[in-house]
N, CA, C and O atoms as a Tinker XYZ file with bonds, in Angstrom:
   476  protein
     1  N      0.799000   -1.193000    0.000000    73     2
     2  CA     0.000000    0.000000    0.000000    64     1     3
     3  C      0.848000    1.266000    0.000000    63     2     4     5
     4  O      0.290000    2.351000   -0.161000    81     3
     5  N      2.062000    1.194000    0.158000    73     3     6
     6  CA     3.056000    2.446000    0.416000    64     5     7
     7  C      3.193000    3.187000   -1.260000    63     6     8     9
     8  O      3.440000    4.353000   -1.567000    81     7
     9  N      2.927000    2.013000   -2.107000    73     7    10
    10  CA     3.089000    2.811000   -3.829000    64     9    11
    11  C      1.936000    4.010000   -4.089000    63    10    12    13
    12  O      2.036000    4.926000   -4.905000    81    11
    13  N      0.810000    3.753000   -3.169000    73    11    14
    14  CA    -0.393000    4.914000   -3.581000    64    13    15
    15  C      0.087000    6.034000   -3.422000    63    14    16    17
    16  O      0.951000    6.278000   -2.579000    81    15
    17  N     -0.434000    6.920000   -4.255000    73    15    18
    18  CA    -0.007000    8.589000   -4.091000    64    17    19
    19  C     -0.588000    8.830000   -3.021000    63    18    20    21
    20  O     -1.429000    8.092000   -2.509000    81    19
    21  N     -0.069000   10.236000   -2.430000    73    19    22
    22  CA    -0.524000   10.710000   -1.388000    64    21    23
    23  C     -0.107000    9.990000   -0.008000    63    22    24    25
    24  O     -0.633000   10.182000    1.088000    81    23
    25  N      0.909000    9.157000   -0.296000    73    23    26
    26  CA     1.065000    8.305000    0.992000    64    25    27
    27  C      2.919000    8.683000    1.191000    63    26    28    29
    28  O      3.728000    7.979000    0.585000    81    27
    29  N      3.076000    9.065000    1.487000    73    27    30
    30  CA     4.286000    9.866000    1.982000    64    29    31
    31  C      5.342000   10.294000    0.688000    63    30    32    33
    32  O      6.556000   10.138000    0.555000    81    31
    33  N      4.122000   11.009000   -0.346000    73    31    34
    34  CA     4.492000   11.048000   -1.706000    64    33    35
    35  C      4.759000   12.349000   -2.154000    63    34    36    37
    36  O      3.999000   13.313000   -2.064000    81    35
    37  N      5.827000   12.324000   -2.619000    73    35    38
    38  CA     6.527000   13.625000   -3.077000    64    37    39
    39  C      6.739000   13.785000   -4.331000    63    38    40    41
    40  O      6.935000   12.838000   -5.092000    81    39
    41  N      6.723000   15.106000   -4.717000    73    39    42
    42  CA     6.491000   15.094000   -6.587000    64    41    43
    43  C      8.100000   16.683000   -6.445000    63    42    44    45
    44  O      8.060000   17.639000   -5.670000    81    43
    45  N      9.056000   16.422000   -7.303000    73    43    46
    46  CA    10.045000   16.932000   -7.310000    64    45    47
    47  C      9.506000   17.859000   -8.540000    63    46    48    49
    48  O      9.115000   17.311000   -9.571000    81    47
    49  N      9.496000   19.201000   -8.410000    73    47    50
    50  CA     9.212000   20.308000   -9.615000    64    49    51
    51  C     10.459000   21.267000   -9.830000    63    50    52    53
    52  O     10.228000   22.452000   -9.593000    81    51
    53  N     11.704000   20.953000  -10.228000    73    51    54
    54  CA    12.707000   21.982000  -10.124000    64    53    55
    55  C     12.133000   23.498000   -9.785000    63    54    56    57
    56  O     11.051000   23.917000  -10.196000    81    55
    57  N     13.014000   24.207000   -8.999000    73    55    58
    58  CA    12.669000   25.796000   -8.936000    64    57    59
    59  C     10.965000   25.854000   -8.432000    63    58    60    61
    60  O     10.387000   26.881000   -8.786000    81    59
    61  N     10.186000   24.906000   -7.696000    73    59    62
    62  CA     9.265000   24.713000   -7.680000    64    61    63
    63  C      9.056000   24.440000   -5.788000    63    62    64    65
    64  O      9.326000   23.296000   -5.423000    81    63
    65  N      8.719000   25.187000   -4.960000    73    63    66
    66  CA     8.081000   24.763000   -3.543000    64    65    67
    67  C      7.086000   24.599000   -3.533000    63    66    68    69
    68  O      6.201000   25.414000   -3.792000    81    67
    69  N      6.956000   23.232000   -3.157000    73    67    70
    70  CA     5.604000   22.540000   -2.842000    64    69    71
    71  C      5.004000   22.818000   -1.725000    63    70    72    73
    72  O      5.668000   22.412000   -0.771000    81    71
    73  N      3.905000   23.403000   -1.388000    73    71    74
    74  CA     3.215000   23.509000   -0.074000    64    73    75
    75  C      2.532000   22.072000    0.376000    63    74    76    77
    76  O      1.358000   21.730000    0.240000    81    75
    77  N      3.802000   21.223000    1.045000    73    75    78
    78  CA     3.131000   20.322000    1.807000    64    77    79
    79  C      3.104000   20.468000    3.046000    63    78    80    81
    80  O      3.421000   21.464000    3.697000    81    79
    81  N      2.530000   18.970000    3.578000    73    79    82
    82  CA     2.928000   18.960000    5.190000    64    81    83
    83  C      3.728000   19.447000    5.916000    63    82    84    85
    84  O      3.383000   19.830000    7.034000    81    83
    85  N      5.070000   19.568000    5.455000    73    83    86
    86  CA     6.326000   19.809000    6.110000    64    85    87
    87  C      6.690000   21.706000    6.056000    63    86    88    89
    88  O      7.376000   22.428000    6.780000    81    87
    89  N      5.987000   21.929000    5.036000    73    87    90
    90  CA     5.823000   23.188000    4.465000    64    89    91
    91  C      5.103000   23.906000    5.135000    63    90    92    93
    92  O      5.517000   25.034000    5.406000    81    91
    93  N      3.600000   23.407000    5.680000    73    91    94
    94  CA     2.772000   23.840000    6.498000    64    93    95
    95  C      3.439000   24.048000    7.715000    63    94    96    97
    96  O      3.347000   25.079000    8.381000    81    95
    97  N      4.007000   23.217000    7.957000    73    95    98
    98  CA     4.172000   23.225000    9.624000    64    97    99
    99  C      5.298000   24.353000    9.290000    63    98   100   101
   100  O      4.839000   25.456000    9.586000    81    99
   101  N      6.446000   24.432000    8.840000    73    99   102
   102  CA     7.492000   25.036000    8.330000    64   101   103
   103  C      6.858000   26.965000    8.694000    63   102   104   105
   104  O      7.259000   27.811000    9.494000    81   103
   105  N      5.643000   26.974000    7.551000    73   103   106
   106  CA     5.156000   28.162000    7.957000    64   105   107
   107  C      4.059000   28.683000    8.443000    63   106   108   109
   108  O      3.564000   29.747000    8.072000    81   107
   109  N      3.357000   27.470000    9.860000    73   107   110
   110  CA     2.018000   27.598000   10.814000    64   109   111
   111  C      2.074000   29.149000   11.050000    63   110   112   113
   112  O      1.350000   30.051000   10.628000    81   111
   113  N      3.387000   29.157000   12.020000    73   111   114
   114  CA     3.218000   31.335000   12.274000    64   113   115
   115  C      3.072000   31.810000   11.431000    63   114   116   117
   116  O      2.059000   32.453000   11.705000    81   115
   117  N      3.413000   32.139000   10.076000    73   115   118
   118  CA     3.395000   33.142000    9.189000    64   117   119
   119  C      2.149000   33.004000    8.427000    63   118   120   121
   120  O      1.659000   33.964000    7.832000    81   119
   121  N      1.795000   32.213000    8.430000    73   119   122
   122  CA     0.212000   31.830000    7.461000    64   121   123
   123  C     -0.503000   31.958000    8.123000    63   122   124   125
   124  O     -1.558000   32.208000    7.539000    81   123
   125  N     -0.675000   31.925000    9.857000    73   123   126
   126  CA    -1.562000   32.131000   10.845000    64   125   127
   127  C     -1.683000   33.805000   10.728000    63   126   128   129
   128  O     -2.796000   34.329000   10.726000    81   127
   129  N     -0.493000   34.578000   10.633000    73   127   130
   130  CA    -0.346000   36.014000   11.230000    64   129   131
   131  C     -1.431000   36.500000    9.481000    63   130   132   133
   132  O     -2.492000   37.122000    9.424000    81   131
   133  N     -0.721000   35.991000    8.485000    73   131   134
   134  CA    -1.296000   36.252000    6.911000    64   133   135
   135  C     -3.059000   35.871000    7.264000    63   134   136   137
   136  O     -3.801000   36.852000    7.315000    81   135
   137  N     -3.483000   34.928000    7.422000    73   135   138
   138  CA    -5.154000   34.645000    7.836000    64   137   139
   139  C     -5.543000   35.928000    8.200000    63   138   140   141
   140  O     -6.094000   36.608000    7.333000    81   139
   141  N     -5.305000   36.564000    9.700000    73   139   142
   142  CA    -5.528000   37.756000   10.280000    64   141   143
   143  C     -5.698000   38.405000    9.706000    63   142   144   145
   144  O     -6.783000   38.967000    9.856000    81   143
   145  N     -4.697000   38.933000    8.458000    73   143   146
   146  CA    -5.329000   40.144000    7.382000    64   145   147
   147  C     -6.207000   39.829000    6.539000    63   146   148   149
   148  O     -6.185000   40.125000    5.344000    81   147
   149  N     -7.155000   39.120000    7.190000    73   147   150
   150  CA    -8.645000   39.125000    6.848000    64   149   151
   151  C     -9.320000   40.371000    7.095000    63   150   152   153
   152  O     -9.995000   41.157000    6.429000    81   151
   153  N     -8.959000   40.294000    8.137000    73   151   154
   154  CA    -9.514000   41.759000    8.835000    64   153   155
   155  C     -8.826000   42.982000    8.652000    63   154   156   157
   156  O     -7.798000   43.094000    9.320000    81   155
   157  N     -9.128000   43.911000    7.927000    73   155   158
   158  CA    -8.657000   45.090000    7.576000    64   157   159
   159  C     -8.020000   45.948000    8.872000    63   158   160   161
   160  O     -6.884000   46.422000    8.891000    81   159
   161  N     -9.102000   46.046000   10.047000    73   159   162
   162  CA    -7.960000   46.250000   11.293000    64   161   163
   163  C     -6.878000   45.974000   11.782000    63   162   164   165
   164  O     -6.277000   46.613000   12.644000    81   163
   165  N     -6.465000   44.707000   11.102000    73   163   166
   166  CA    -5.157000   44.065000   11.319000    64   165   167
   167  C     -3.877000   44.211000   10.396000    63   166   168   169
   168  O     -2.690000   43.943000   10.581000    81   167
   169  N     -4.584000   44.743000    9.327000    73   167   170
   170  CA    -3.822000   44.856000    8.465000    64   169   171
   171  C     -3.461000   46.140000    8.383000    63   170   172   173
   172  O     -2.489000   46.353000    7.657000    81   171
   173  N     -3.976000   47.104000    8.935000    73   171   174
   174  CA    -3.811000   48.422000    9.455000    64   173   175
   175  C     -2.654000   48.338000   10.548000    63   174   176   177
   176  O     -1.603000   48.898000   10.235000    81   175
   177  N     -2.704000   47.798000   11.614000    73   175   178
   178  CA    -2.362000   47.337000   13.013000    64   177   179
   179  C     -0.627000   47.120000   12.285000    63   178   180   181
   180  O      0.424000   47.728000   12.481000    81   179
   181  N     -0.968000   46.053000   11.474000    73   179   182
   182  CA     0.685000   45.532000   11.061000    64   181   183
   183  C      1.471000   46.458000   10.211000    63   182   184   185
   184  O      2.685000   46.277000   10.122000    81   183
   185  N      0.917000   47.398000    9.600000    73   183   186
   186  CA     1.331000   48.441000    8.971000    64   185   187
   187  C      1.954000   49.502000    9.709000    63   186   188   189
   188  O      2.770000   50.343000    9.333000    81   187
   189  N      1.123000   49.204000   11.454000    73   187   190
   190  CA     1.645000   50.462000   12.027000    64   189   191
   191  C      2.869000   49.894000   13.103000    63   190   192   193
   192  O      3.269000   50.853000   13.764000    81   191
   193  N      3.368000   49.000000   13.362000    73   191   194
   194  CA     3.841000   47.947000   13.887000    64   193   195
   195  C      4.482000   46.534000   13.594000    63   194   196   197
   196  O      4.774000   45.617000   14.362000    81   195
   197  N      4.593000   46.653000   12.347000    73   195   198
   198  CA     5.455000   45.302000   11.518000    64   197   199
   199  C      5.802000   43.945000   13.173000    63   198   200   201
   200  O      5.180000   42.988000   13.633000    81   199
   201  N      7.106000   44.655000   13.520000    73   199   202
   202  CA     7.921000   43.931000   14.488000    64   201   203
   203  C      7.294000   43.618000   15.186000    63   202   204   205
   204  O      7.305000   42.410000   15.421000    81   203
   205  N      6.216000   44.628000   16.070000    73   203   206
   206  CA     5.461000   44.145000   16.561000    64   205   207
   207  C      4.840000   42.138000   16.284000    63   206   208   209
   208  O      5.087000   41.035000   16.772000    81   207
   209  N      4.134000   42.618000   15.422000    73   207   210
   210  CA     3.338000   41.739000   14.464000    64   209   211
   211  C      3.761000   40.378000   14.732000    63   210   212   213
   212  O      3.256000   39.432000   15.337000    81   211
   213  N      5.261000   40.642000   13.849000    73   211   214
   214  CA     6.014000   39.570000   13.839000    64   213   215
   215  C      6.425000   38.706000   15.213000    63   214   216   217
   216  O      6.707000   37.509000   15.270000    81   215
   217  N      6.384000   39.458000   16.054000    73   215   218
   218  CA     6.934000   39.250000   17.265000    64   217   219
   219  C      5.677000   37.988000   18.075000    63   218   220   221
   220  O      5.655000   36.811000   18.433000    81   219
   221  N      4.521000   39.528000   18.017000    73   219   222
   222  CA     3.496000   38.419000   18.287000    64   221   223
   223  C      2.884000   37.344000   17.755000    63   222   224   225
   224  O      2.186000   36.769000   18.590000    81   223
   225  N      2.876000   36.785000   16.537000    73   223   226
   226  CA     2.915000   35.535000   16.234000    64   225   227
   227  C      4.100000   34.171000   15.955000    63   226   228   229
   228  O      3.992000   33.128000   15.309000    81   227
   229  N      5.413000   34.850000   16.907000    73   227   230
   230  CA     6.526000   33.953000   16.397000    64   229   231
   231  C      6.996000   33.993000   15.035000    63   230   232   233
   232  O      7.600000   32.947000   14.799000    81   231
   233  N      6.979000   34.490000   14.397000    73   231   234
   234  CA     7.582000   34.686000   13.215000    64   233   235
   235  C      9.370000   34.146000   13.501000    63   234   236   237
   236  O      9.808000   34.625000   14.547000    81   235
   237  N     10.335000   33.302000   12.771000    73   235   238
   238  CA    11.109000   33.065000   12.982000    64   237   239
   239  C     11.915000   33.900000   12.106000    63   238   240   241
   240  O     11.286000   34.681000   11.391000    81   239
   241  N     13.284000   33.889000   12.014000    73   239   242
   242  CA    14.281000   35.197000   11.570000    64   241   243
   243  C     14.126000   34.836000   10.087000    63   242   244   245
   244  O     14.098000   35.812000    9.338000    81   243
   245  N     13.986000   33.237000    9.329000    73   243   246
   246  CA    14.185000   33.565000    8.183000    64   245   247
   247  C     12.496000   33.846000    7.497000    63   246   248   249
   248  O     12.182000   33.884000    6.307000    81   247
   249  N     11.617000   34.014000    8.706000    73   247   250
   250  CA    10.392000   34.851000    8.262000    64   249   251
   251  C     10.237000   36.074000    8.208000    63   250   252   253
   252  O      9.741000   36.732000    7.294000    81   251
   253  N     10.707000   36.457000    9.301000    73   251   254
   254  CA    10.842000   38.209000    9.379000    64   253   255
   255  C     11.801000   38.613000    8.504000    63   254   256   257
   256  O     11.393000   39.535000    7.796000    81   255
   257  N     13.258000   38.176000    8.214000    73   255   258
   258  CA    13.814000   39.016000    7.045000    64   257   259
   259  C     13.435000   38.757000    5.748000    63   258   260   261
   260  O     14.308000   39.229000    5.020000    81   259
   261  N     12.344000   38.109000    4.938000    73   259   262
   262  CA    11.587000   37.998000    4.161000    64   261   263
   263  C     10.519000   38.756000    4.004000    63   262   264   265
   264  O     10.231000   39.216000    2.899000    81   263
   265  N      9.670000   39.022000    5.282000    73   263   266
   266  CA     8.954000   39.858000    5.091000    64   265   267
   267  C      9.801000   41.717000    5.380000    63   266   268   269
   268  O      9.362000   42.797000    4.984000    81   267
   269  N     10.731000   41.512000    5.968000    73   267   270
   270  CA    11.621000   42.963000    5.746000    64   269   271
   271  C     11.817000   43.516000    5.061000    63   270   272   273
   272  O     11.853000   44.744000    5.139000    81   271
   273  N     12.100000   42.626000    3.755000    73   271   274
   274  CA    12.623000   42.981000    2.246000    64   273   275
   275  C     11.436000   42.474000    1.510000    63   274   276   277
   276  O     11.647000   42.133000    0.346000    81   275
   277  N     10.635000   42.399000    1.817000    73   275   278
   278  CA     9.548000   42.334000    0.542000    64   277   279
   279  C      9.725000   41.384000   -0.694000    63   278   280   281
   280  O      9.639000   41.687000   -1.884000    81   279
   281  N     10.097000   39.688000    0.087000    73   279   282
   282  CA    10.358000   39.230000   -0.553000    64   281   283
   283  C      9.776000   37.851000   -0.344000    63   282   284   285
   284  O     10.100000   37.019000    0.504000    81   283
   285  N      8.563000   37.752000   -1.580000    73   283   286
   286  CA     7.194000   36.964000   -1.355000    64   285   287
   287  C      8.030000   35.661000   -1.955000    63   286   288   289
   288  O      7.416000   34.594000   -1.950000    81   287
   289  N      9.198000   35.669000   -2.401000    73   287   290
   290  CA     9.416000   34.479000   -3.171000    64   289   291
   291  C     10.180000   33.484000   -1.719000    63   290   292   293
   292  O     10.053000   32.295000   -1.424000    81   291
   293  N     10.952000   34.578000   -1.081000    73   291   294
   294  CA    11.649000   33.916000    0.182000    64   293   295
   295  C     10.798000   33.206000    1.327000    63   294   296   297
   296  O     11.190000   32.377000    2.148000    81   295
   297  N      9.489000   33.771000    1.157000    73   295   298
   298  CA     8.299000   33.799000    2.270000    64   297   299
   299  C      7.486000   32.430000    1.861000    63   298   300   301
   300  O      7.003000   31.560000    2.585000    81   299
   301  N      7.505000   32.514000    0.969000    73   299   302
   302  CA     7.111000   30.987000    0.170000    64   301   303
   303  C      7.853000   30.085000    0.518000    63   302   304   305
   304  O      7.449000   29.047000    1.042000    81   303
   305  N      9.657000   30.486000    0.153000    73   303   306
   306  CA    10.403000   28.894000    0.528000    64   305   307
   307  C     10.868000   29.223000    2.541000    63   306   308   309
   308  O     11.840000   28.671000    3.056000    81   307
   309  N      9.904000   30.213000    3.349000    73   307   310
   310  CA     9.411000   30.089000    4.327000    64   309   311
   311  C      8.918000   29.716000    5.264000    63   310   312   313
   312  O      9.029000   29.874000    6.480000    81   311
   313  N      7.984000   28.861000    4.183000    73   311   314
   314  CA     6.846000   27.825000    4.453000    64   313   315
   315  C      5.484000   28.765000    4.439000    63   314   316   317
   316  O      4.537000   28.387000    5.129000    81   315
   317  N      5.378000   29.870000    3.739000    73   315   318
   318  CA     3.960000   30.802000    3.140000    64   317   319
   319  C      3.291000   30.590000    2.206000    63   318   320   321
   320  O      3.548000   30.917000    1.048000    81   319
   321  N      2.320000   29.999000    2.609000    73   319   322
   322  CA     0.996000   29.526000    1.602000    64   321   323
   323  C      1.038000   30.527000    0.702000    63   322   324   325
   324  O      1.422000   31.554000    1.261000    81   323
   325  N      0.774000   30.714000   -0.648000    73   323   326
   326  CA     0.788000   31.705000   -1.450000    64   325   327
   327  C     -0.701000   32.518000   -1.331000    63   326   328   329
   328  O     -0.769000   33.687000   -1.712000    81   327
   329  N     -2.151000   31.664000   -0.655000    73   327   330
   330  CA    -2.624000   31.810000   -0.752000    64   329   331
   331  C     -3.496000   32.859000    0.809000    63   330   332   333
   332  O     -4.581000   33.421000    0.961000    81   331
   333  N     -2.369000   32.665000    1.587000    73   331   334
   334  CA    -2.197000   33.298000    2.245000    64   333   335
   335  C     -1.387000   34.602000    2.722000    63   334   336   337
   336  O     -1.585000   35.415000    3.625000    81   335
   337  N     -0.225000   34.437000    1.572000    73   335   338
   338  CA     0.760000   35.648000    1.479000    64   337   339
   339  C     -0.141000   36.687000    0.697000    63   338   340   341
   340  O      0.292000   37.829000    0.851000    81   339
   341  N     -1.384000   36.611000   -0.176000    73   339   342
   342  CA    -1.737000   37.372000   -1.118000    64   341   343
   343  C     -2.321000   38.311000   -0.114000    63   342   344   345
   344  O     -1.884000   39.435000   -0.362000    81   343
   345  N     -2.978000   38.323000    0.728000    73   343   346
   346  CA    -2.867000   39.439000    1.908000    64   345   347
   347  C     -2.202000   40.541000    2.073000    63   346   348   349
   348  O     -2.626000   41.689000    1.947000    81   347
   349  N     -0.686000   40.033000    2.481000    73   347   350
   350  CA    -0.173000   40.471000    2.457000    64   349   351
   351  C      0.955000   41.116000    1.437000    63   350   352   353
   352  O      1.423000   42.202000    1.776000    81   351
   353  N      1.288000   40.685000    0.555000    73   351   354
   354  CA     1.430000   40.983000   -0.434000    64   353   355
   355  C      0.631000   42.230000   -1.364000    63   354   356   357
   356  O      1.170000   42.737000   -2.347000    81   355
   357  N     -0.725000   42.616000   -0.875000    73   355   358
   358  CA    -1.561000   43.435000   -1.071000    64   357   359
   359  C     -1.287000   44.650000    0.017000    63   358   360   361
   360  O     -1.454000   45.830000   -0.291000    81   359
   361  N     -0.806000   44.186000    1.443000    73   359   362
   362  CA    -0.323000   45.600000    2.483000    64   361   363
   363  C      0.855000   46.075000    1.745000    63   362   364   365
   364  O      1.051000   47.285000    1.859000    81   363
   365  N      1.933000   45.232000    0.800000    73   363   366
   366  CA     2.902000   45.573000    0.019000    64   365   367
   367  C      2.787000   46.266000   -0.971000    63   366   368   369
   368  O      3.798000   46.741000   -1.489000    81   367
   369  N      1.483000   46.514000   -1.508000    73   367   370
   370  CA     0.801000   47.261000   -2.969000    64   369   371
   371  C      1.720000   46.109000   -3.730000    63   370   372   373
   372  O      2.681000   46.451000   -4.420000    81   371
   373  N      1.411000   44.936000   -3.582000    73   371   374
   374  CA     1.656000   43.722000   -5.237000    64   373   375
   375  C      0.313000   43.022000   -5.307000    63   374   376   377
   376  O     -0.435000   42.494000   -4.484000    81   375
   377  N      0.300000   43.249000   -6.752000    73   375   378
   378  CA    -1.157000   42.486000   -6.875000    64   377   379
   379  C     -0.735000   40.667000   -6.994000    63   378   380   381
   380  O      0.318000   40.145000   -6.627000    81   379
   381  N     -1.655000   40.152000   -7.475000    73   379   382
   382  CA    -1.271000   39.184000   -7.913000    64   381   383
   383  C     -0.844000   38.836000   -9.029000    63   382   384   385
   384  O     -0.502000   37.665000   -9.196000    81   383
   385  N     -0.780000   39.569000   -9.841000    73   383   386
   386  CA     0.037000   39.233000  -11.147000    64   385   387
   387  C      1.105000   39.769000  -11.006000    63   386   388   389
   388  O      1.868000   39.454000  -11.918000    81   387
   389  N      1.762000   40.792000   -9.912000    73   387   390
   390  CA     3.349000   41.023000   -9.399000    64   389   391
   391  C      3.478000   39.844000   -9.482000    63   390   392   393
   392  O      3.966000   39.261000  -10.450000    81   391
   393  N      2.861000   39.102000   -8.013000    73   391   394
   394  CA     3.643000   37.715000   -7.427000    64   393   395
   395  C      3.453000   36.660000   -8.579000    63   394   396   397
   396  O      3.988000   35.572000   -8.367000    81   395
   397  N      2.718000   36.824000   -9.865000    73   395   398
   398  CA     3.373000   35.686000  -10.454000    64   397   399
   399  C      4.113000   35.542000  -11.210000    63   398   400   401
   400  O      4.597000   34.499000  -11.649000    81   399
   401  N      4.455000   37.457000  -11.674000    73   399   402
   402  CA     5.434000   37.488000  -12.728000    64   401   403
   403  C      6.583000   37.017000  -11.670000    63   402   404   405
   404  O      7.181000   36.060000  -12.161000    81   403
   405  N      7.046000   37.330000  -10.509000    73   403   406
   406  CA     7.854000   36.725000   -9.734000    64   405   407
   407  C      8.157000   34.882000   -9.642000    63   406   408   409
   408  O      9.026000   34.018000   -9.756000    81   407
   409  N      7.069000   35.060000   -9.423000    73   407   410
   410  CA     7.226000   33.424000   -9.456000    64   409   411
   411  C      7.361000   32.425000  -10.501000    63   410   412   413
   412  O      7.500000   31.220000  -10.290000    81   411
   413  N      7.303000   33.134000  -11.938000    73   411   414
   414  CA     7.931000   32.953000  -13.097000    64   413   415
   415  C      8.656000   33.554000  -13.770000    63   414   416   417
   416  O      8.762000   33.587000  -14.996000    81   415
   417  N      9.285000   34.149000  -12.850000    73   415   418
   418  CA    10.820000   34.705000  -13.438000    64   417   419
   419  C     10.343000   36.067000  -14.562000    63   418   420   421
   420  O     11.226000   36.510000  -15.296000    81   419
   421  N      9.232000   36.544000  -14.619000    73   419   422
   422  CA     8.918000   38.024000  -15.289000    64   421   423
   423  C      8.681000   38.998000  -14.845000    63   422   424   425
   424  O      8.536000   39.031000  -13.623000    81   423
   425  N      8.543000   40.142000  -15.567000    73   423   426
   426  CA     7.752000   41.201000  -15.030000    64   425   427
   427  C      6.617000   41.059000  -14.952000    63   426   428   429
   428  O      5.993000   40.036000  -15.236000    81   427
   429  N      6.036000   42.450000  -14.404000    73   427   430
   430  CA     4.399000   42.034000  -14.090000    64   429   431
   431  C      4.075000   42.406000  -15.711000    63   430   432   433
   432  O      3.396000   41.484000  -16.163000    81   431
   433  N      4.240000   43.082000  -16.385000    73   431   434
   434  CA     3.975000   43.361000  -17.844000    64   433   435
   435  C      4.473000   42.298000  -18.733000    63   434   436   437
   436  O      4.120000   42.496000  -19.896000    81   435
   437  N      5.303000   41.044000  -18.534000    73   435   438
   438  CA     5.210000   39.972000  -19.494000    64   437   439
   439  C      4.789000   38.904000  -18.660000    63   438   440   441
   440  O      5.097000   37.747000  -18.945000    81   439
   441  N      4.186000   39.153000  -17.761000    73   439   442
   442  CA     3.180000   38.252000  -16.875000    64   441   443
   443  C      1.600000   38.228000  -17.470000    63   442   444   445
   444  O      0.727000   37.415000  -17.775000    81   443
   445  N      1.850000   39.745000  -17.421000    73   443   446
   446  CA     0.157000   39.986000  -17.681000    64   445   447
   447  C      0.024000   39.710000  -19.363000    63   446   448   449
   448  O     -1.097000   39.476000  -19.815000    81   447
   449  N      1.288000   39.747000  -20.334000    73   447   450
   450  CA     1.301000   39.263000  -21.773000    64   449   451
   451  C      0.846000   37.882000  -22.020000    63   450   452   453
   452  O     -0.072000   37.379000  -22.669000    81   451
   453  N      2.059000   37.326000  -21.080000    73   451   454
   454  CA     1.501000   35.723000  -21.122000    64   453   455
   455  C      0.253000   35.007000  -20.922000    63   454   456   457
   456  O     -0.046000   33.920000  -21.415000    81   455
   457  N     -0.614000   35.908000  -19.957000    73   455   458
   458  CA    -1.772000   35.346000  -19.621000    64   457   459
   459  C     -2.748000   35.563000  -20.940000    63   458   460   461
   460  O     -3.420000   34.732000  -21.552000    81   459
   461  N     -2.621000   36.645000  -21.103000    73   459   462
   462  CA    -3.587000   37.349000  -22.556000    64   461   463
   463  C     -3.429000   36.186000  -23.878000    63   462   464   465
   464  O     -4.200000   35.618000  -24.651000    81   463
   465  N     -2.118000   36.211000  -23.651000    73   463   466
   466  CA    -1.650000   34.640000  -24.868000    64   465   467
   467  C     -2.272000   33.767000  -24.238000    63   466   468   469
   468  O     -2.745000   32.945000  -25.023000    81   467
   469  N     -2.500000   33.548000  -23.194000    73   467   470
   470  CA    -3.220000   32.035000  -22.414000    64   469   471
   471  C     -4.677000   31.768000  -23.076000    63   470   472   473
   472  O     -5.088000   30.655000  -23.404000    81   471
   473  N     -5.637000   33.427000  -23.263000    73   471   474
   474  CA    -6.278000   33.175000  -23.370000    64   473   475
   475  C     -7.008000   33.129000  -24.143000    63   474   476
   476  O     -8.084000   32.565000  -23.943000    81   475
């Protein structure tokens, strides 16, 4: 039974972080503190108080100097759900087609080309 996928199964994507298990746990604080900016008060709050922020949810050093430098790609191999960094990434003024020209190696203007070709 150990050959079924999903059973302690790993898929190798060069240049590629996988948000698994290990990933999750990797970034519980930082995806917990990212949830919070659900709430626009909080996202206010962390704007006025970063360290703060960081402080109070454990954020570990190679989380906080990721989020120091504004750097969603580091925050990812972090252990930051992408889908949770988009939050924040938005207190950063990046939309989401910043973070994917990032995450495919473009600008946001041959990000936003490629997609138009997508479609």
């Amino acid at each position: 039974m150990h050959d079924m996928p999903g059973y302690d199964y790993h898929i190798d994507i060069p240049g590629t972080v996988l948000f698994d298990g290990k990933q999750a746990m990797k970034g519980y604080a930082l995806n917990k503190m990212c949830y919070d900016f659900n709430k626009a008060e909080n996202r206010e709050a962390f704007k006025a108080d970063e360290e703060g922020w960081m402080a109070r949810y454990g954020l570990n050093e190679e989380q906080k100097a990721a989020i120091r430098s504004r750097d969603i790609l580091a925050m990812i191999d972090a252990g930051g759900n992408i889908y949770y960094l988009a939050k924040l990434a938005g207190i950063f003024k990046l939309s989401v087609q910043d973070v994917g020209g990032l995450q495919t190696g473009r600008t946001t203007e041959e990000f936003q080309q490629y997609l138009a070709s997508q479609a």
